[in-house]
Structure formats: C-alpha cells, structure tokens
N, C-alpha and C positions, 0 to 999 in steps of 0.2 A: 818548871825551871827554864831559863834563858836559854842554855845550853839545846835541853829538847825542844823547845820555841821553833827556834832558828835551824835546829836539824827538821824540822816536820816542814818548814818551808822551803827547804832544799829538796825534799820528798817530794813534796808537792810538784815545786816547777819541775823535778823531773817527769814525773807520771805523767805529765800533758802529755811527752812525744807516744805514751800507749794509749791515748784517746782518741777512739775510732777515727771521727775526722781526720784527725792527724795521718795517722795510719796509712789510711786511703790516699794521701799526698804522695807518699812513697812509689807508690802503683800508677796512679794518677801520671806522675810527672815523668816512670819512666817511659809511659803512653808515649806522651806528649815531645821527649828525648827522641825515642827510636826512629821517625819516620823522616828528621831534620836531614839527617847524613846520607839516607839513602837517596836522596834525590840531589845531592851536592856531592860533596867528594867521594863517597863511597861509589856512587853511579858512574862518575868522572873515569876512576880506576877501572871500574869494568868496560868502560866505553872504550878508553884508551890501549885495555889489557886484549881489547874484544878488536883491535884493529882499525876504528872506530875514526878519522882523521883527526887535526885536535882544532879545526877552524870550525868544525861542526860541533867540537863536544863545546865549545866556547859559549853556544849560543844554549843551547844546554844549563845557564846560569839564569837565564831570562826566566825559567821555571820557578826562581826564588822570590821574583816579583809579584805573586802570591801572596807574601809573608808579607811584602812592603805596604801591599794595597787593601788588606784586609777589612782597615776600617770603616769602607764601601759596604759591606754586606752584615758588618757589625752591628747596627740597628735592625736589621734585619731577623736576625739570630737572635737578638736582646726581645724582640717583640713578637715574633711572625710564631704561632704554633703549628706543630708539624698536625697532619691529619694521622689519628689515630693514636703516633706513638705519643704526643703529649698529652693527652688522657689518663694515658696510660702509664707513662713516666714523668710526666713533670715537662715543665718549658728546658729546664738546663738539662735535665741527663737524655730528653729527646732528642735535643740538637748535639750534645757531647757522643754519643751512642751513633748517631748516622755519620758525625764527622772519622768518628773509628771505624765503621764500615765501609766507609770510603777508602781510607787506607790500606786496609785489609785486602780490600776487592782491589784496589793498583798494583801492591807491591806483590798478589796474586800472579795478576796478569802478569806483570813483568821478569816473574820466573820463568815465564813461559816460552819467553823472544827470544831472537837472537840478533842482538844490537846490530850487528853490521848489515844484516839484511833487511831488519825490521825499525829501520831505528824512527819513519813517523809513529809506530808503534809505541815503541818504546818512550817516545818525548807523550803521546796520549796518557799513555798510564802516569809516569811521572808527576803530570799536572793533575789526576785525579790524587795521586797521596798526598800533593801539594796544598789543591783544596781540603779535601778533608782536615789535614792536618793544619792549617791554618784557623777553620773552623772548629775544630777542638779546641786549637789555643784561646779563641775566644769567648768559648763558653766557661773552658776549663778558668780560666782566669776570674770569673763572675760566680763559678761554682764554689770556689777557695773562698771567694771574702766571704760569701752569703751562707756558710759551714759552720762559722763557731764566730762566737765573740770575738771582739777585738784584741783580748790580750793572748789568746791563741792563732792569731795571724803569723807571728814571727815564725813559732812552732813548725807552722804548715807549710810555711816559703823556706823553713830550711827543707823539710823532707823533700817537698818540690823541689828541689836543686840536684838533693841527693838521687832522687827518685830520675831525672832529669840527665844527670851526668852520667846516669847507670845505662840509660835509653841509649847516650852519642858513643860510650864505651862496645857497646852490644852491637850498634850498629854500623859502627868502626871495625874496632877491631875483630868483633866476633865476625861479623860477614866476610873480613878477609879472610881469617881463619877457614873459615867453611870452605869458602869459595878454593882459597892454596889446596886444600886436601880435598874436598869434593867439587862441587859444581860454582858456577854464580847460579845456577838456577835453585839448588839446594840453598843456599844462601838466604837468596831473598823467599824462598820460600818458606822458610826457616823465619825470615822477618815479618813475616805474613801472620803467621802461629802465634809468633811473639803478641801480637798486637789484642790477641783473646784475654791477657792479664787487663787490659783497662777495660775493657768491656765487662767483664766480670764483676769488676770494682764498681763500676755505675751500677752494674741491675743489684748488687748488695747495699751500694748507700744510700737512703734516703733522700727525695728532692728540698733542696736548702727555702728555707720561707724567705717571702721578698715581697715589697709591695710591688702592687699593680701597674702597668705604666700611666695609667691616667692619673692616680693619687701624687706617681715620681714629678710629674710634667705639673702638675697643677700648678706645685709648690715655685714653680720658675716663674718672676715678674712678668718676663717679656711674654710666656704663652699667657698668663691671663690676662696681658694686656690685649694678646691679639682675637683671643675667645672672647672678649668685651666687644671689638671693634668688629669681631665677624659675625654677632649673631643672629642677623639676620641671614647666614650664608649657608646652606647644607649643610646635612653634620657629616660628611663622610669628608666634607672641605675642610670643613674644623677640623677635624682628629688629625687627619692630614698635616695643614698645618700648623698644630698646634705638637704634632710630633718632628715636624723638620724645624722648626725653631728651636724645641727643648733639647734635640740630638744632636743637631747640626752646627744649627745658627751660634745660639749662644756660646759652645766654645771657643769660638774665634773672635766671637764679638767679645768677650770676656780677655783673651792673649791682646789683642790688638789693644783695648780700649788701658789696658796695666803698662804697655811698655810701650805706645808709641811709636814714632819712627824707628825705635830700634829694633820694634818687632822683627823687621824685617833682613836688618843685621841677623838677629839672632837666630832665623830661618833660616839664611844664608850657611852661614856656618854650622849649622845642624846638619843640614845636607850634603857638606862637603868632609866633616871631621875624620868620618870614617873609610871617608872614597878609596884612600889608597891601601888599603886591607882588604875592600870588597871588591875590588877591579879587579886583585889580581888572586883570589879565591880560584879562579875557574879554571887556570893554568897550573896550578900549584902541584895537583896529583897525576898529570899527565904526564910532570914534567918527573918526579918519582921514577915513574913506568916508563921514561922513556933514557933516563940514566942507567937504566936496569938493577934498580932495588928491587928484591920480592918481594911478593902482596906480606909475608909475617914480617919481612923487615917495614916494609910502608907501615903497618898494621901496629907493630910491637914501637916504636918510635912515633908517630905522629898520630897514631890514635890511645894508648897507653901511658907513654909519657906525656905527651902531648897537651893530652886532657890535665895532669899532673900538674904540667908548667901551668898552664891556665886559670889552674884555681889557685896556684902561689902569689900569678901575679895578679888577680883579683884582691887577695887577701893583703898583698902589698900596698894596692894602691889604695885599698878601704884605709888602711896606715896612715900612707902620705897622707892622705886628704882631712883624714882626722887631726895632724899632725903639723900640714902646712897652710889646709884651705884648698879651696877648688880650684882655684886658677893659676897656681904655678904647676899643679900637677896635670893641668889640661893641656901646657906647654908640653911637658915631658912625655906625654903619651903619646901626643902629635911627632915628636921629635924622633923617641922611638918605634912610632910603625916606620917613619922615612928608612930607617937606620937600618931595619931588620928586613925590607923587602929590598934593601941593597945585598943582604944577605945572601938570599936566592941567589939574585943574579951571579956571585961570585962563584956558588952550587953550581949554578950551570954550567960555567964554563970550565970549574976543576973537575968534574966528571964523579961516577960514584964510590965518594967516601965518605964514609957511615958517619965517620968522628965531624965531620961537617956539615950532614944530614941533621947530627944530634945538634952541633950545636945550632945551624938556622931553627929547626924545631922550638926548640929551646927560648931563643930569642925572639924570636915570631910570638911564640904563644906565651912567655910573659907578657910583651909588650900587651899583645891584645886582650890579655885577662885585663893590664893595670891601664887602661885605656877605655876599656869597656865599663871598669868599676867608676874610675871620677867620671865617664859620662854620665851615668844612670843617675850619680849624684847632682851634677849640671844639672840633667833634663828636670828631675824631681825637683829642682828647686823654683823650677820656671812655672811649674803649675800651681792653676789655683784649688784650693780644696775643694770648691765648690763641684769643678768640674777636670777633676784628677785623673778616672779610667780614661776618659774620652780626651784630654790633650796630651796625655802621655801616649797612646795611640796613635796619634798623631804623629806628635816627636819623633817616637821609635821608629814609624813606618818612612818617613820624609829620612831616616838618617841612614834608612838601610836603600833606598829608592837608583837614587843616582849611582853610587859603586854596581849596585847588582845589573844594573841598563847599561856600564861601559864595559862589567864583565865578562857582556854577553861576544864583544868585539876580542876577545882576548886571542880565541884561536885565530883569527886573521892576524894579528900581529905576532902570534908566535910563526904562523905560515911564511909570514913576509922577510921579519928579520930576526926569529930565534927569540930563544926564550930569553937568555940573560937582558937585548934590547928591552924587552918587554915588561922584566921589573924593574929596568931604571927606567922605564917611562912612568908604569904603576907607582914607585917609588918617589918623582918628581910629583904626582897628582897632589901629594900629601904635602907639599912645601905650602901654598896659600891656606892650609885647613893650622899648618905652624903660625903662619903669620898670625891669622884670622885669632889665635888660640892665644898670642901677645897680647892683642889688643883687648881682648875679652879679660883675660886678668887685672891690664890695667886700666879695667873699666866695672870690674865686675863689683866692684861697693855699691854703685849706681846703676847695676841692672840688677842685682841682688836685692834692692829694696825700689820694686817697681811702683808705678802710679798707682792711686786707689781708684778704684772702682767707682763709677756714677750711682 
C-alpha cells in the first residue's frame, strides 16, 4: 500500500540516527566540545576568579591561535603514521586517540596549579589541550566523512553538533558548577575524566577505509605533471614534491586562478568579518567577575542560556539565508556584532544587573549564532569541490586568525582605559568588516559564479 510505502521510508530515515556510525558522532563531538571552553572563557574566569591581573589573562587568548593555524600540521596528521599506535589502530583513530591524550594529560595538569603563582605553568598546559584538541578536530573531521556513505553525512554532523554543544555546555556551565561548590581544581579535574568518553568511542569504532595518499595525489594534473618532469630526481624528492603540490599548492592555485583579483578582496574580508567578536572574547568573562556576578550566575546565563540563544540565532539565520540570499544577511550579521558589542560597553558601565546581563547575553549570542550561520554558507560557496576540506580550512582558520592576535592585546586596554572603552573600540573594528559586507552583496552575482578553471 502507498500509505505503508511512505511510513517504511519515514522508518527508515529515522533508524540512520541508531547506526553505529552515527552514534559515535554523539560521543565523538562531545570530545571534541569539552576541551574549546576550557582554555577560553571558562580558564579566563578562573584566571580572573583566581586574582590573576586581566592584562595578562588577555594574552591568554593567543592560546586560541592554535585553532587558527591548524592547517600547518594537517598534512601532517592526513599522512605521517604514528609508530606503533597506527598498526594498531589505524592512521585516523591513531592520531584522534593521541590528540585525546593530549588533553587529558593538560586539563590534568592544570587541576593541579594555582594560576596566580603558577601561571607560565598554567599557559604550558593550556597550549598542550589546545594542541591536542585542535589535532583531534582535524582528524575527527576526516574520521566523520570517511564513516558512512554520503547520504548518512547529514545524520552524523547533526549528532556532531549535538554531541558538540553537549561538550561547551559541560565545559561551561558544568565547570562552574563544580568549581562555585568545590574546587577549580575538582573542576578541571572533573574535565580531565570527562575526556575518557571519546577515547572509548575510538578503541570501540572501527578504522574508516580510505585510499592511500599516493592513489589521492596521483589523480591531481599538476602532481603528475611534476612526477613527469622530475623523474630523473630521487624518489624521496618526488613523493616530497608531489605531496606539497597535491596538499598545498593546488588549493591556492585552484582559489586564485577562479576569482582573480578579487581573490584577494575576498581574503581580505574573510579575515576581518569576524574581528570584532573575536577581539573582544578575551575580556568578556573577566569583566563578569569583575562586576561581581557569581560563577552559577556567569554559569546559569552565558553558558546555559547562552548556548540557547546561539543555536536560535544559527537557526534564524539558516532562514534569512534561505529566504533573502547570502548577502543581505552578511550585512545584518556584520551590523549586529557592531550593535551587540556596544552592548557590553553599556554593561559596564551600569554595573551588576542581571536583567542586562540577560539581555547583552542574549543579544551577543544571537547575533553570533546568525552571523556564524550565513558565514559558513559565504565560505562553502567559495570552495571548489575538487578541493573543499583543505580551502575550507583555510577560510575558517584566516577568519578566526586576526580577532584571536588583537584579543590577545585586550587586557592592556582594559588596564589602560576600562572595559566599556574597550568594546567601543572592539565594537568599531567591526564597522569596515560592515562596509566590506555592502559591497560583497552588491557584488556577489559576480563572485558567486567565479572564473572556470584552466
């Protein structure tokens, strides 16, 4: 019957989300969640809780550039096998597996300190969760598509999300939690523990099949042009360079040779769109703690709700976009961080009230949910399929680069002239990322259908 037809395919798509793969995204992504916060605002709080000055927790943000620069070590992790444990696990859950150990073994240490007296200590370990966790994202991300088929991709980047949001919730609000009725060292030790659920998950899931990097590289014109032209050269010269052209070379040669001089337009404003969100990131929880909210109120409002507003205005802006196109909502997002990091400033200066707490909160993390969503769609549109993981990479890591290097300057400017000065300065960054975000709409028919390829 039609009727049963049409219910057994609604069955169906449901039952993917109980298929192992999938499953494992849930776990996976809340790995990959937990370790973000603890070296960003949740660390910031205890810095700042811990007596900690706030010109030094500023530089403290510079541990994020990490995240920025990832794509440096990400051929690395794509190819390079571990001794021993990739025998034994596989090239992806080898390198997923040490990058969880790595966190593990930081967010250890760092129950151990005591910021104010230890604090190169503390910035040490820090940069160890940092790495690691950066190195997880990058396998984990390679682990997910190379897992299931393509029409289970969706499936698994929702749980990823969910699994994801469950990690910044945990590592938010749960470490305040802890930390307000027991220790910060209980906390992160606590975060420490946590970090055994993905590790678990990798030695239960299977290594994903994938070809080989020689078979991936071959298929590239430019490497066999240049394994024609080198073969009289070493092979260890070859492989060499016949893997920095296929990983490196070509996706630039690929962005540049489709758009021309506006390549570099559109680099430009990559790097600035998000500036004034991530400048002033590294003040934001200091400044909390230094109104005299408590860690459950910080906790229960900008990690709770917070996350909340976040994924409304994610959800909103997936909307607009669908609804107006990408470039009037790239205006709006731009328009709204100016708008919302004027917010703060206003916070600062009425002193601690919650009902203004709620709504910068509020306002803040819509804007940046519906700002982050039509970017992703921007960025995705810029890439070519041929070489999608590796310029999206790119994109993301150039967009988060410059905010996280002027964030680091934030404590000297809250030292100098107070915090409110300092989101109307953070607040002004974002005005030319507005302009840039005009002109892009009324231009974007003509970057949206780029030059073809040679």
């Amino acid at each position: 019957m039609p009727g049963s037809s049409s219910q057994q395919s609604w069955l169906e798509a449901l039952t993917i989300y109980l298929r192992a793969p999938v499953l494992a995204m849930l776990f996976l992504g809340f790995s990959a969640g937990l370790p973000f916060l603890l070296v960003f605002s949740t660390l910031t709080t205890w810095l700042r809780s811990s007596g900690v000055e706030v010109a030094a927790i500023g530089f403290f943000s510079w541990i994020g550039l990490l995240y920025s620069i990832k794509f440096f070590w990400a051929p690395v992790v794509d190819a390079l096998p571990l001794p021993l444990l990739t025998r034994w696990l596989g090239q992806r859950r080898s390198w997923m597996l040490t990058g969880q150990a790595m966190i593990m073994a930081g967010l250890a240490g760092l129950s151990t300190l005591n910021p104010a007296g230890q604090l190169p200590l503390v910035a040490a370990f820090a940069l160890l969760v940092a790495f690691g966790s950066a190195t997880q994202d990058i396998t984990l991300d390679a682990f997910r598509i190379e897992s299931a088929e393509e029409k289970a991709q969706a499936a698994m980047a929702s749980m990823y999300i969910i699994g994801y949001r469950g990690g910044l919730i945990m590592a938010g609000a749960g470490a305040l939690y802890i930390a307000a009725e027991q220790s910060w060292h209980l906390a992160y030790l606590t975060m420490a523990a946590l970090m055994a659920i993905g590790m678990i998950t990798i030695l239960l899931r299977p290594e994903p099949k994938r070809q080989t990097l020689a078979s991936r590289l071959i298929k590239e014109p430019r490497v066999r042009a240049f394994l024609r032209a080198s073969r009289h050269q070493p092979t260890w010269l070859r492989r060499l360079g016949a893997w920095l052209i296929g990983s490196v070379v070509c996706p630039f040669i690929d962005f540049f040779s489709r758009y021309g001089t506006k390549a570099l337009v559109l680099l430009i404003f990559i790097a600035i769109y998000r500036i004034s969100d991530l400048a002033m990131a590294s003040m934001a929880y200091p400044l909390y703690v230094d109104l005299g909210f408590s860690l459950e109120t910080i906790a229960t409002v900008t990690k709770v709700f917070g996350v909340i507003m976040s994924l409304l205005g994610g959800l909103v802006g997936g909307v607009l976009v669908a609804r107006y196109g990408v470039g009037p909502i790239l205006i709006a997002g731009a328009a709204a961080t100016v708008l919302t990091n004027l917010m703060f400033a206003f916070l600062a200066v009425s002193g601690a009230q919650i009902h203004l707490l709620i709504l910068t909160i509020a306002g803040d993390n819509l804007s940046n949910g519906l700002a982050s969503a039509v970017f992703i769609a921007f960025l995705s549109s810029l890439t070519s399929r041929a070489y999608t993981a590796t310029q999206y990479a790119l994109f993301s890591s150039l967009m988060t680069l410059p905010g996280k290097f002027l964030s680091g300057f934030g404590g000297l400017v809250v030292a100098a002239q107070g915090y409110s000065s300092f989101f109307i300065l953070a607040s002004a960054l974002g005005i030319p990322a507005l302009l840039m975000a005009v002109w892009i709409w009324r231009h974007h028919a003509t970057i949206s259908e780029p030059r073809p390829t040679a």
